[in-house]
mmCIF file of the C-alpha atoms, coordinates in Angstrom:
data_MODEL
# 
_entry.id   MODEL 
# 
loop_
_atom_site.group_PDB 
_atom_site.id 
_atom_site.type_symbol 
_atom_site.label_atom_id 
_atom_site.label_alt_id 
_atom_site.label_comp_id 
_atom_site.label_asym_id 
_atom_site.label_entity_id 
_atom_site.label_seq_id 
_atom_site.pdbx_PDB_ins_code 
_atom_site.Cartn_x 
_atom_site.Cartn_y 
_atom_site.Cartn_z 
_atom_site.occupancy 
_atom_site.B_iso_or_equiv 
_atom_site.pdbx_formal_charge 
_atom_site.auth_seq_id 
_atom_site.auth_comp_id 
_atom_site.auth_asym_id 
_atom_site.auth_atom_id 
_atom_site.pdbx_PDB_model_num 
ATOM 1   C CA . UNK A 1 1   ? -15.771 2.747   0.097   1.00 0.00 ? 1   UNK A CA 1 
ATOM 2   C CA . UNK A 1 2   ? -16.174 -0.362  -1.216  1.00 0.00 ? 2   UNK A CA 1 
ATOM 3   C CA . UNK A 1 3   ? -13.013 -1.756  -3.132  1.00 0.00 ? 3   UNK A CA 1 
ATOM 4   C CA . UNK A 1 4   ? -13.696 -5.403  -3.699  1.00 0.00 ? 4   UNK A CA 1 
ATOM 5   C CA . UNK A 1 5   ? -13.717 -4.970  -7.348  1.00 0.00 ? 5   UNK A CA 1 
ATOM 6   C CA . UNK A 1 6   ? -9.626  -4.319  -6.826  1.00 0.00 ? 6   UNK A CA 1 
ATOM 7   C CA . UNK A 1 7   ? -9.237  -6.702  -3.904  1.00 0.00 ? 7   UNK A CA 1 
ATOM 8   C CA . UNK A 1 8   ? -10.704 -9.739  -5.305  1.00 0.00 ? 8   UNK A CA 1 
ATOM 9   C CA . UNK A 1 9   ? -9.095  -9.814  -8.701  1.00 0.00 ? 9   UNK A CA 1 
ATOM 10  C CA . UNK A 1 10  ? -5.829  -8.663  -6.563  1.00 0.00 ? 10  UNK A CA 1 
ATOM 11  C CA . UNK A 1 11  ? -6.342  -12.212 -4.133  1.00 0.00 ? 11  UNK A CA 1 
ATOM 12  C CA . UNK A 1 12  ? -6.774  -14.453 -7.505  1.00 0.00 ? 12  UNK A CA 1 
ATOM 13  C CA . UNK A 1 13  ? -3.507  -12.732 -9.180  1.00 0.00 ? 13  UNK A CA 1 
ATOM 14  C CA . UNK A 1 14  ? -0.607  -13.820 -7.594  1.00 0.00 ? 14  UNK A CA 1 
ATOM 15  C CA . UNK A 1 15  ? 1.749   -12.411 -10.078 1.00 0.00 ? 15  UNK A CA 1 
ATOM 16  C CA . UNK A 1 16  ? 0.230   -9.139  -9.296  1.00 0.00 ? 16  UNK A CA 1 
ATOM 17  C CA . UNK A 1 17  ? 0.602   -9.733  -5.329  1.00 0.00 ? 17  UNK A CA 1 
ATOM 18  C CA . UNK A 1 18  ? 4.372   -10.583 -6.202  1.00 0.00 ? 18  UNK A CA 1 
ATOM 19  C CA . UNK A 1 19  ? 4.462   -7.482  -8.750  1.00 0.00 ? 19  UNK A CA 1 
ATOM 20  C CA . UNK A 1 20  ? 3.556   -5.550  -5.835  1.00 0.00 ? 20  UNK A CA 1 
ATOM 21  C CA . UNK A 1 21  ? 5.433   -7.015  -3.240  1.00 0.00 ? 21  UNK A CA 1 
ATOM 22  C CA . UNK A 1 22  ? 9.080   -6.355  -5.891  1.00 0.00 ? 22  UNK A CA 1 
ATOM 23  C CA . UNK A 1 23  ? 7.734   -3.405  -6.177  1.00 0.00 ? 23  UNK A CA 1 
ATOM 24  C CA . UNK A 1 24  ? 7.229   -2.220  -2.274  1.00 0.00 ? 24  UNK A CA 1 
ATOM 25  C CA . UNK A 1 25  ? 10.885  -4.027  -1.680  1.00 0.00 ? 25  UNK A CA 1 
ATOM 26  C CA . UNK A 1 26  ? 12.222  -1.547  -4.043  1.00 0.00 ? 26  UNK A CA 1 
ATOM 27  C CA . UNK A 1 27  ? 10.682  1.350   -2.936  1.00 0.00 ? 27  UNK A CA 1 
ATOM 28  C CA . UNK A 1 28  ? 9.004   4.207   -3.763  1.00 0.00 ? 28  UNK A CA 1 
ATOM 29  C CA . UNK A 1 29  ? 11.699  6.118   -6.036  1.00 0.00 ? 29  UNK A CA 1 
ATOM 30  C CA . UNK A 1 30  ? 11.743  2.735   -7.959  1.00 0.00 ? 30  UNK A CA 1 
ATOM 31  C CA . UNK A 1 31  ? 10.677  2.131   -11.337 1.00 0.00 ? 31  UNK A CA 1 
ATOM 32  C CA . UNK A 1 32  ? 9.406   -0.731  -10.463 1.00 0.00 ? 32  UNK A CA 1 
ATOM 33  C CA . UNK A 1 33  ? 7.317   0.760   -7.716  1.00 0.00 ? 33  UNK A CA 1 
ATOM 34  C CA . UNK A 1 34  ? 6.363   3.509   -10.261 1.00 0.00 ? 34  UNK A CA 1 
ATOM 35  C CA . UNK A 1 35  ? 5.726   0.898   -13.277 1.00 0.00 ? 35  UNK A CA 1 
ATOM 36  C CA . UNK A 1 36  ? 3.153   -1.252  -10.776 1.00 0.00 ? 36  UNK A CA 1 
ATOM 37  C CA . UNK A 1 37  ? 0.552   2.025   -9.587  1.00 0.00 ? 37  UNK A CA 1 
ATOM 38  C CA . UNK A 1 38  ? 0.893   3.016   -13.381 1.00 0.00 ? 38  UNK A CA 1 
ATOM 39  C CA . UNK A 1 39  ? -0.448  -0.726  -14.405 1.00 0.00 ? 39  UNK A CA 1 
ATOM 40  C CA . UNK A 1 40  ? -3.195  -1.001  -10.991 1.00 0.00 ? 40  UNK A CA 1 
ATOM 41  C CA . UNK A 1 41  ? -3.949  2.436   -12.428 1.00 0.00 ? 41  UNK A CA 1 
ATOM 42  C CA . UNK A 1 42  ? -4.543  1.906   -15.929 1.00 0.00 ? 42  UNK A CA 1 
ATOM 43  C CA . UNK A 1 43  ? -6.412  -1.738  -14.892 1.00 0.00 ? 43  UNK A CA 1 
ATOM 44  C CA . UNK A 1 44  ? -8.487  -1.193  -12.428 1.00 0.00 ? 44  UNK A CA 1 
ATOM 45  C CA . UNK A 1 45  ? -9.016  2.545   -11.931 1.00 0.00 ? 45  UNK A CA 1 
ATOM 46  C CA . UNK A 1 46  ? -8.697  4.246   -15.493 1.00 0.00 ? 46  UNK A CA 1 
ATOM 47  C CA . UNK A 1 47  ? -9.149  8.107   -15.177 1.00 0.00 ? 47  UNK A CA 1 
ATOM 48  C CA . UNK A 1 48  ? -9.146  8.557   -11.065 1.00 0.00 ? 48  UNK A CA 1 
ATOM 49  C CA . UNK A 1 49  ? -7.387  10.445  -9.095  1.00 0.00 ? 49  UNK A CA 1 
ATOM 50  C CA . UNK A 1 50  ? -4.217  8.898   -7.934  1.00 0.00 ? 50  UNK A CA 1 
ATOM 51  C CA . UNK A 1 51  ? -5.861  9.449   -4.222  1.00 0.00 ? 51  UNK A CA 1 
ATOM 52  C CA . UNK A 1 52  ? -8.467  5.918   -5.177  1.00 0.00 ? 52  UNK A CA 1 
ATOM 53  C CA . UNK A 1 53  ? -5.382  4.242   -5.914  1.00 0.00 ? 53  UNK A CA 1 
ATOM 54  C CA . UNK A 1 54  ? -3.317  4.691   -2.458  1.00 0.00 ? 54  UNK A CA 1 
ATOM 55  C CA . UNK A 1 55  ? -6.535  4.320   -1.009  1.00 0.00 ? 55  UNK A CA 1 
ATOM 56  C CA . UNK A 1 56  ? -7.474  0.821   -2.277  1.00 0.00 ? 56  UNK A CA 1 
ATOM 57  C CA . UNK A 1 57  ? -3.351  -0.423  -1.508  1.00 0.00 ? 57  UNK A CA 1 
ATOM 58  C CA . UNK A 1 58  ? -3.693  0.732   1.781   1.00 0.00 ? 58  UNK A CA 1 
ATOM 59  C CA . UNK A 1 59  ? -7.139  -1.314  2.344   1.00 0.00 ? 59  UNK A CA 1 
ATOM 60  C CA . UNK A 1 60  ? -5.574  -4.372  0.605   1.00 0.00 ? 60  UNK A CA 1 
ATOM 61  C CA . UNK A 1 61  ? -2.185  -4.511  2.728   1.00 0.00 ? 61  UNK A CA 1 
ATOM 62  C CA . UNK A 1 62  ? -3.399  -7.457  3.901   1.00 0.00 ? 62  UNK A CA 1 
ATOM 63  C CA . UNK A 1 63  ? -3.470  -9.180  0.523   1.00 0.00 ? 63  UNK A CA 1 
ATOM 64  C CA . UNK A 1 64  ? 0.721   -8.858  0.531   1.00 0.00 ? 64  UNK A CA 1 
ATOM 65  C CA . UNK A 1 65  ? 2.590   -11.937 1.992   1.00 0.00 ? 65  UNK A CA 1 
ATOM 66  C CA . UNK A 1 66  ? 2.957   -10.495 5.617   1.00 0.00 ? 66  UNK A CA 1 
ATOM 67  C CA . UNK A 1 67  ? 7.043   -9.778  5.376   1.00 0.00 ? 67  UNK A CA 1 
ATOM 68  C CA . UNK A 1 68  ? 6.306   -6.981  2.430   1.00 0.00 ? 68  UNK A CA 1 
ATOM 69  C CA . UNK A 1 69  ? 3.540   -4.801  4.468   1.00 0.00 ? 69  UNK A CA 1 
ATOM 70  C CA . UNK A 1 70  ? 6.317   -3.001  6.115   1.00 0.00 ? 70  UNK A CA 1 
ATOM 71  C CA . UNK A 1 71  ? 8.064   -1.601  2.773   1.00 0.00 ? 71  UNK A CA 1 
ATOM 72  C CA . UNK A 1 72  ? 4.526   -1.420  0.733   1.00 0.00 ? 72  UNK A CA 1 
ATOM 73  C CA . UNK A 1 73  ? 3.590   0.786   3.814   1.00 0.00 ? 73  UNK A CA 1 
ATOM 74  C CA . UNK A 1 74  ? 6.940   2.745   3.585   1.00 0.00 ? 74  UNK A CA 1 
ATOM 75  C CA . UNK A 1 75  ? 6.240   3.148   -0.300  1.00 0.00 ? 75  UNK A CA 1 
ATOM 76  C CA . UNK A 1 76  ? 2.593   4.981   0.124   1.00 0.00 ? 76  UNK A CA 1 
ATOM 77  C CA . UNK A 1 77  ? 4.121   7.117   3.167   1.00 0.00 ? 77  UNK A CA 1 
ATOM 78  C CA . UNK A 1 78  ? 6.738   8.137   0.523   1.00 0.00 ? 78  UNK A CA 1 
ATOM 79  C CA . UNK A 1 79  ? 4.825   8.171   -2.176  1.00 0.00 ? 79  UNK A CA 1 
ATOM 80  C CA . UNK A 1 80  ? 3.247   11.975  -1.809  1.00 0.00 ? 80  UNK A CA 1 
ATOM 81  C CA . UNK A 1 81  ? 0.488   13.519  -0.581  1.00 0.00 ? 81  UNK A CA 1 
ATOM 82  C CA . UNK A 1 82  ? -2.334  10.414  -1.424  1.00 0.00 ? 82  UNK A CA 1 
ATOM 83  C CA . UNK A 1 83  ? -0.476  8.174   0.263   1.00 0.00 ? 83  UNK A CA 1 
ATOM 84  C CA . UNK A 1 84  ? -0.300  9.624   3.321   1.00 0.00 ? 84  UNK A CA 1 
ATOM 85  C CA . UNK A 1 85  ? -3.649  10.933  3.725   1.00 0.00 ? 85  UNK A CA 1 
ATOM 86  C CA . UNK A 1 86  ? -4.867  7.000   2.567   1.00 0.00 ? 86  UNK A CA 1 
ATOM 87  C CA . UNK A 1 87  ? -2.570  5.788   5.547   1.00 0.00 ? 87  UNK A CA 1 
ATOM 88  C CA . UNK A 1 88  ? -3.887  8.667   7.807   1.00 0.00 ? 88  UNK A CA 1 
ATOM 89  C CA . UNK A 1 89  ? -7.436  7.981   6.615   1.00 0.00 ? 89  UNK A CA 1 
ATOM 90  C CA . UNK A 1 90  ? -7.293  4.063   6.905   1.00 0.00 ? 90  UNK A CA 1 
ATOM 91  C CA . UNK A 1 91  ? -4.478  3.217   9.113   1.00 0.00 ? 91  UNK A CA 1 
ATOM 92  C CA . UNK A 1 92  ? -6.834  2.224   12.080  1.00 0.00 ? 92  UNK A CA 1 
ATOM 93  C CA . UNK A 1 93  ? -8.729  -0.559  9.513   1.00 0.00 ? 93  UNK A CA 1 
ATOM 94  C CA . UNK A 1 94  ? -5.337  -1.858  8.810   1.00 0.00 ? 94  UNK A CA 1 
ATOM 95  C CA . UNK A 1 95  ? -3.866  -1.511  12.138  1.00 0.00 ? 95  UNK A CA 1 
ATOM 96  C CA . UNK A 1 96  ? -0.462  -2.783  13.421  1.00 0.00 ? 96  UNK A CA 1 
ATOM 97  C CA . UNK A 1 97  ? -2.246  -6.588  14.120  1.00 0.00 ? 97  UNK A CA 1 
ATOM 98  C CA . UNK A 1 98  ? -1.204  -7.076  10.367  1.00 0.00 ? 98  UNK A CA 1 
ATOM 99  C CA . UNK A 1 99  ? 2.180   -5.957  10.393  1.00 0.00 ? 99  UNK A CA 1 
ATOM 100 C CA . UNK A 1 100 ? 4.979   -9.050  11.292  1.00 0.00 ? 100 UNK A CA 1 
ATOM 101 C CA . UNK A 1 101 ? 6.119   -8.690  14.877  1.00 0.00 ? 101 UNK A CA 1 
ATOM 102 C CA . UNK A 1 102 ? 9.778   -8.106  13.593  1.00 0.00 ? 102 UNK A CA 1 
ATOM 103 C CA . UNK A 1 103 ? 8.982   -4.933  11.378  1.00 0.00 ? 103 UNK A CA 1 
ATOM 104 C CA . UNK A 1 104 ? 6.696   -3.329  14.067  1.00 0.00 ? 104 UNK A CA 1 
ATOM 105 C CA . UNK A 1 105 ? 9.077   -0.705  15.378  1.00 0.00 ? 105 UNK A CA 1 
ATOM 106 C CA . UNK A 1 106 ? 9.989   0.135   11.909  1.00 0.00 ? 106 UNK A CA 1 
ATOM 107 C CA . UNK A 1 107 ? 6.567   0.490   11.178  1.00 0.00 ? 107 UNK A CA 1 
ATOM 108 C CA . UNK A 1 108 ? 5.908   2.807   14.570  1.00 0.00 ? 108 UNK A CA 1 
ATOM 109 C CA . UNK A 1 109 ? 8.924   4.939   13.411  1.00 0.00 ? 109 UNK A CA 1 
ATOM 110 C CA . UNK A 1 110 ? 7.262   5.598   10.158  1.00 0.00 ? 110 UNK A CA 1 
ATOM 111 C CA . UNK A 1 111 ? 4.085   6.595   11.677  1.00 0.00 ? 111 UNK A CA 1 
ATOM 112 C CA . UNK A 1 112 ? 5.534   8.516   13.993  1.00 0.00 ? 112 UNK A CA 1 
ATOM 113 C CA . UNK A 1 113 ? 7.446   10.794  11.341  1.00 0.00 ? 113 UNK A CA 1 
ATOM 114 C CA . UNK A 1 114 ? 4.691   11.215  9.188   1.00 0.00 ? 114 UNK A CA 1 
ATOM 115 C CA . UNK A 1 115 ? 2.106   11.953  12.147  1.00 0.00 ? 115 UNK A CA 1 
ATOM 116 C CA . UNK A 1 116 ? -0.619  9.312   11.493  1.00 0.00 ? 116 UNK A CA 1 
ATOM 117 C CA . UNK A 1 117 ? -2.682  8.590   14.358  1.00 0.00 ? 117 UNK A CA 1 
ATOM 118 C CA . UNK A 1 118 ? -2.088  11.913  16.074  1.00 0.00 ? 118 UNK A CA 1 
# 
């Protein structure tokens, strides 16, 4: 799937990419974390299924300053159900290459629990 209509408006916003990357340091049972999926939702993919959503953050990790991947990661593993199958689905496009050296057994750990990759 193609989701350059949500990655290149997401590159040009960087109050959005800090939005998100507040929102990933907070975590999932945040409102913050809550309040930022409700406004991606609502702006870029008005009546889908929350599945496009986690699917599209997981394919634009890469957008986040590299120090928040690790908890914006965490957040769509905790998240529910459409976050982990976007991680299981996409996880190998992303790949560990993007993740900072120092959060790389965190980010194992996580993958590990919730099975990706298996």
């Amino acid at each position: 799937m193609d989701y350059m209509f949500f990655r290149e408006p997401l590159k040009a916003n960087p109050a959005l990419i800090e939005k998100w990357g507040v929102a990933a340091t907070a975590g999932s049972e945040s409102e913050a974390w809550s309040a930022f999926v409700s406004d991606i939702s609502d702006r870029f993919f008005k009546g889908s299924r929350k599945q496009r959503v986690m699917d599209a953050l997981i394919l634009s990790l890469d957008i986040l300053p590299p120090e928040r991947r690790a908890d914006a990661l965490a957040c769509l593993l905790t998240d529910g159900r459409e976050g982990i199958a976007a991680v299981e689905e996409f996880w190998a496009y992303v790949g560990m290459d993007r993740i900072p050296e120092a959060d790389r057994a965190r980010v194992a750990a996580l993958l590990l629990h919730y099975e990706i990759g298996k």
